[in-house]
N, C-alpha and C positions, 0 to 999 in steps of 0.2 A: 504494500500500500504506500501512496505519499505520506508524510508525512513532515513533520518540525519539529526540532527537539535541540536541547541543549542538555552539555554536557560537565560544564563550568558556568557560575556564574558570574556574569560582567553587564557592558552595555549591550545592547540587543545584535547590533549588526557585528559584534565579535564573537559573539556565543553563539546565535542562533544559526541552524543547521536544517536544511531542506534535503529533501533527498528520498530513497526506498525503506522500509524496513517491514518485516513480517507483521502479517494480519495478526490483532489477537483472535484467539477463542472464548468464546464466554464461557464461563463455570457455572458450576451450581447455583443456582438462584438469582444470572445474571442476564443481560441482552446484551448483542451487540448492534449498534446504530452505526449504519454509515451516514455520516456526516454532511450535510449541505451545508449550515453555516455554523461558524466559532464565533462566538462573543465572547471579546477580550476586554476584562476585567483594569484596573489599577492593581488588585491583588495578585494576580497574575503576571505583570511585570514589575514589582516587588519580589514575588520570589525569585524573581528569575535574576534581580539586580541585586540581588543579599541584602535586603533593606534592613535594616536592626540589628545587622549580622547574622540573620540566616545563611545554615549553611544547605548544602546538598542532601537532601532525604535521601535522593538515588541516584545510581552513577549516572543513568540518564530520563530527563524528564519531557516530557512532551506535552508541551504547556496548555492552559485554558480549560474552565471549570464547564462552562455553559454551550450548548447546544442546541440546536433544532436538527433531522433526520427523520429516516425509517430504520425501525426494527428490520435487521435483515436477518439474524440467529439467535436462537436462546440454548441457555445451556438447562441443564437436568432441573428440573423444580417448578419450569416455568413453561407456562400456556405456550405451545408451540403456533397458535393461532394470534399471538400475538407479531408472530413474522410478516412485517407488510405495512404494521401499522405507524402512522408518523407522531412524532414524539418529539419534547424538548426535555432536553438532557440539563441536569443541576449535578455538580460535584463530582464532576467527570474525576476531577485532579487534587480532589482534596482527601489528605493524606492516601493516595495511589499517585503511582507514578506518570502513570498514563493518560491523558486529557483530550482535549475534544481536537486540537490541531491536527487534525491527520484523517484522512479518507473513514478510518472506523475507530472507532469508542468500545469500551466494553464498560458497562456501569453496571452495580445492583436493579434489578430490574423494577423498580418502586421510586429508582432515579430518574427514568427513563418513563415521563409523563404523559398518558394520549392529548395530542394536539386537535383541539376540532378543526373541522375539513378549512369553515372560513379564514381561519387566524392562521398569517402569514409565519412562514420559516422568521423571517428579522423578528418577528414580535417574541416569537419561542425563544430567540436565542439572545432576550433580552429578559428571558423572566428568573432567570437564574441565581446568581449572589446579589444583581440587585433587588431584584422582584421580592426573591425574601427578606433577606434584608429589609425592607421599605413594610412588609406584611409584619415582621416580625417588631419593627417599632410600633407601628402602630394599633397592633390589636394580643399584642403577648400581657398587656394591662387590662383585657375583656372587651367589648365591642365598644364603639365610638357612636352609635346612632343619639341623636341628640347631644353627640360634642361636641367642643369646638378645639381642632388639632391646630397647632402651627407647625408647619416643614420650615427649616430654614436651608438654602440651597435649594429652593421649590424648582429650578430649573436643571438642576442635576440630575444624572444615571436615576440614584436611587431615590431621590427629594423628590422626582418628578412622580413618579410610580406610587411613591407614601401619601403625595397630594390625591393621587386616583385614588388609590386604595381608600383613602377616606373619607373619599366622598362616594365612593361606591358606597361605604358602610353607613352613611348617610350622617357625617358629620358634617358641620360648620368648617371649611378650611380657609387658613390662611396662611400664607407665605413670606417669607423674605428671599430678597434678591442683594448682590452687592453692591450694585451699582443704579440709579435713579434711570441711568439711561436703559437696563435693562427691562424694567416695568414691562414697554410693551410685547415684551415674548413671553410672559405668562399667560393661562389658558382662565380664562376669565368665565369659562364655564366649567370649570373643577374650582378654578380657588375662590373665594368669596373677597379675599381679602387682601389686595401686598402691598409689599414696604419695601422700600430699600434700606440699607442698613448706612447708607452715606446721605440721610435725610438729615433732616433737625432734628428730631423726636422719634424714633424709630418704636419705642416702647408706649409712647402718645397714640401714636396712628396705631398699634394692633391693637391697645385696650381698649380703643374706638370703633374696630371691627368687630373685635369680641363681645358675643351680647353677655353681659354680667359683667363684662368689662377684664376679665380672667381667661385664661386657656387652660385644657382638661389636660392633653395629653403635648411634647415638643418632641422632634425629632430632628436631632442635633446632629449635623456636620462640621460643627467649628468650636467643640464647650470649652475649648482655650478661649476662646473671642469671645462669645454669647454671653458666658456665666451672667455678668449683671444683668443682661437684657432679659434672660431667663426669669431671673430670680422676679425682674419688676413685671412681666406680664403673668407669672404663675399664682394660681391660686392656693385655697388649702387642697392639701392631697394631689397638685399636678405631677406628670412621670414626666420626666425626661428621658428621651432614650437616643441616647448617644453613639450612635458609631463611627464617627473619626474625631480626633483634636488636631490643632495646628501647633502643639506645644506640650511636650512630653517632661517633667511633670506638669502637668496639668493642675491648676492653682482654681480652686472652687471657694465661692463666697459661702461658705460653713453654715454658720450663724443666720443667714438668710433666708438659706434652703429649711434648714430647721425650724423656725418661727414659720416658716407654711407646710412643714410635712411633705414638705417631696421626695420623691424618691426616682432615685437614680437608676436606671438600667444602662446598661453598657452591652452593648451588641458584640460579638468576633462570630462573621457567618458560618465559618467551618467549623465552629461546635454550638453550635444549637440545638438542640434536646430534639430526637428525631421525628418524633408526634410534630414536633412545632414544624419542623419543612416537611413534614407530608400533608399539613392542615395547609400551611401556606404555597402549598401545591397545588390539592384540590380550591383553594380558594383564589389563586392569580390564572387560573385555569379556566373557574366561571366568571371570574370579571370579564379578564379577555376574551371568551368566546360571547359576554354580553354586548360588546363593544366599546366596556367603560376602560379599557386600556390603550395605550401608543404608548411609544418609545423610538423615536427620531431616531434615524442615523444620519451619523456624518457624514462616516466613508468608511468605503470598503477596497478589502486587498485582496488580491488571489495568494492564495499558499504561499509563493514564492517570493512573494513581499511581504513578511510576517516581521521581517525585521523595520519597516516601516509603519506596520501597525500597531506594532510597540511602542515605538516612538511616539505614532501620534497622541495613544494615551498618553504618553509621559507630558507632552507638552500640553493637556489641559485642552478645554473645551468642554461645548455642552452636545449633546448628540452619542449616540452609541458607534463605536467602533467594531466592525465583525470582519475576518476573513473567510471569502467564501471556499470550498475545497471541489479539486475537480470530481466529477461523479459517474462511478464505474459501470461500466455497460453489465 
C-alpha cells in the first residue's frame, strides 16, 4: 500500500517519508478501512515534532488519528457484513503505531463509525479528535438545552464544532473571536452571541448576550489568556472545560473561581473514558447526518505532499486541513 510514515522525529519535510509498505491485516475485533481522506490534527504534528519532549512510541509511525473510508476486511469477532460499509475513522494513531496516512487503516472496529450515505468523506474526517473533543467539552457536564455555553476560538477546528454541538443541544451560544475584524466569519445562525476579545469590554458584551447575564458551561482554548475573562462572565457552579493553554504553568485566578464554585475540567482527547467517545460518536454522527454540522477546509494534499500538510497546520489558520490518498482498484 502507499503510504507516510516517519521514522525520527524532527521538522516535517526531514522526517517524513512517502513510499510502499505492506497492507495491514485486521485482528480480532478489528476493521480494516481503506482510506479516502486523512484529517490532520495539530496533535499529530506535535508528535511527530517531539513537542514537550516526546519521544518515539515506535520505530516507525504513520501519522494521523482521523479518517473517512470503507470497511474493506474484518478480522474474527466482527460482522463480516460490515465489508463495504463507509465509515469515519477516530484514533486511528492513538497509542498504535499505525494511523490513517496510508491507503489502509486497521482500527478497533467500534472506531470505525457508519457514515450516512448524505455526509461527505471531508465532514467524516473532520469529526475525529476534534469532533470529540468539542462533544466532550460541552456535554461531559450533562446536557446544555436551556444553557447558555460560551466557545472561545468559536472559529476554530474544535470551537467551531462545540458552537454546533450546542446548539444542536439546544443551548444559548456564544462566542469569542480574537480579532474585531474577525466578527464577520462567525455563523450567526449557530452563535447567538460574539465578541472579540481586542474590544473594550469583552466581559461587558457576553454578560449582555447572556440572559441572567452569566454562562453555564466555557470551553477554553486559551485558560493562560481567559482566566479573568472567565472568572467575570461565570456564574455559580459554571464548568470550564479547557483543552489547550498558551502558557504552561498555567497561572488560575484561585480565589475567584472558588467564590463561584467552578469547576474545572481539562480535556487530553486520547484518554477519554471510552463510553464518552463512543457517546460522542453516536452523537456527532446524528448531528451530522441532521445537517446541524460543517467543518470548512482549507486545503488539501495528495499523499505525496504530506510534508506540506504538516506545515500548513503548523503555520495556523482557520479551516481543516486533510490529505486525500490515492484509491485502489
Amino acid at each position: 500500500m502507499r503510504a507516510a510514515w516517519y521514522e525520527e522525529q524532527g521538522p516535517a519535510a526531514a522526517v517524513l517519508r512517502t513510499g510502499e509498505l505492506p497492507g495491514p491485516v485486521p485482528g480480532p475485533g478489528e476493521v480494516r478501512v481503506r482510506v479516502a481522506v486523512s484529517g490532520v490534527n495539530p496533535g499529530d504534528t506535535k508528535k511527530r515534532a517531539g513537542w514537550l519532549g516526546s519521544r518515539m512510541p515506535y520505530p516507525r509511525v504513520i501519522p494521523h488519528s482521523d479518517a473517512a473510508g470503507v470497511v474493506d476486511a474484518t478480522g474474527d469477532g466482527v460482522d463480516a457484513r460490515r465489508t463495504g460499509e463507509r465509515v469515519w475513522v477516530y484514533g486511528a494513531q492513538s497509542y498504535r503505531p499505525f494511523g490513517t496516512a496510508a491507503e489502509y487503516t486497521v482500527v478497533p472496529a467500534d472506531q470505525a463509525v457508519p457514515l450516512p450515505a448524505h455526509v461527505p468523506d471531508d465532514l467524516g474526517a473532520c469529526l475525529g479528535i476534534p469532533g470529540i473533543t468539542a462533544h466532550r467539552a460541552v456535554f461531559a457536564d450533562g446536557p446544555v438545552d436551556g444553557r447558555t455555553v460560551l466557545v472561545h476560538g468559536v472559529l476554530g477546528a474544535v470551537g467551531s464544532l462545540a458552537a454546533q454541538l450546542a446548539r444542536w443541544g439546544g443551548a444559548t451560544v456564544l462566542g469569542t473571536v480574537v480579532r474585531t475584524g474577525d466578527l464577520p466569519e462567525v455563523d450567526r445562525s449557530v452563535v447567538d452571541g460574539a465578541v472579540a476579545l481586542d474590544g473594550e469590554d469583552p466581559a461587558a458584551a457576553l454578560r449582555a448576550y447572556a440572559p441572567g447575564g452569566a454562562v453555564h458551561r466555557i470551553v477554553e482554548v486559551a485558560l493562560s489568556d481567559n482566566g479573568p475573562l472567565d472568572v467575570a462572565v461565570a456564574g455559580n457552579d459554571t464548568v470550564i472545560a479547557a483543552y489547550a493553554t498558551r502558557a504552561d504553568p498555567t497561572p488560575l485566578p484561585f480565589w475567584e473561581l472558588l467564590f463561584k464554585n467552578v469547576t474545572l475540567r481539562l480535556l487530553g482527547s486520547d484518554d477519554f473514558p471510552p463510553e464518552a467517545r463512543r457517546q460522542a460518536a453516536r452523537d456527532l454522527t446524528s448531528a451530522a447526518a441532521s445537517g446541524a454540522l460543517a467543518a470548512p477546509v482549507r486545503e488539501r494534499f495528495p499523499l505525496d505532499a504530506i510534508a506540506r500538510a504538516h506545515d500548513a497546520v503548523d503555520a495556523g489558520g482557520r479551516g481543516r486541513i486533510l490529505v486525500t490518498l490515492p484509491q485502489a482498484s
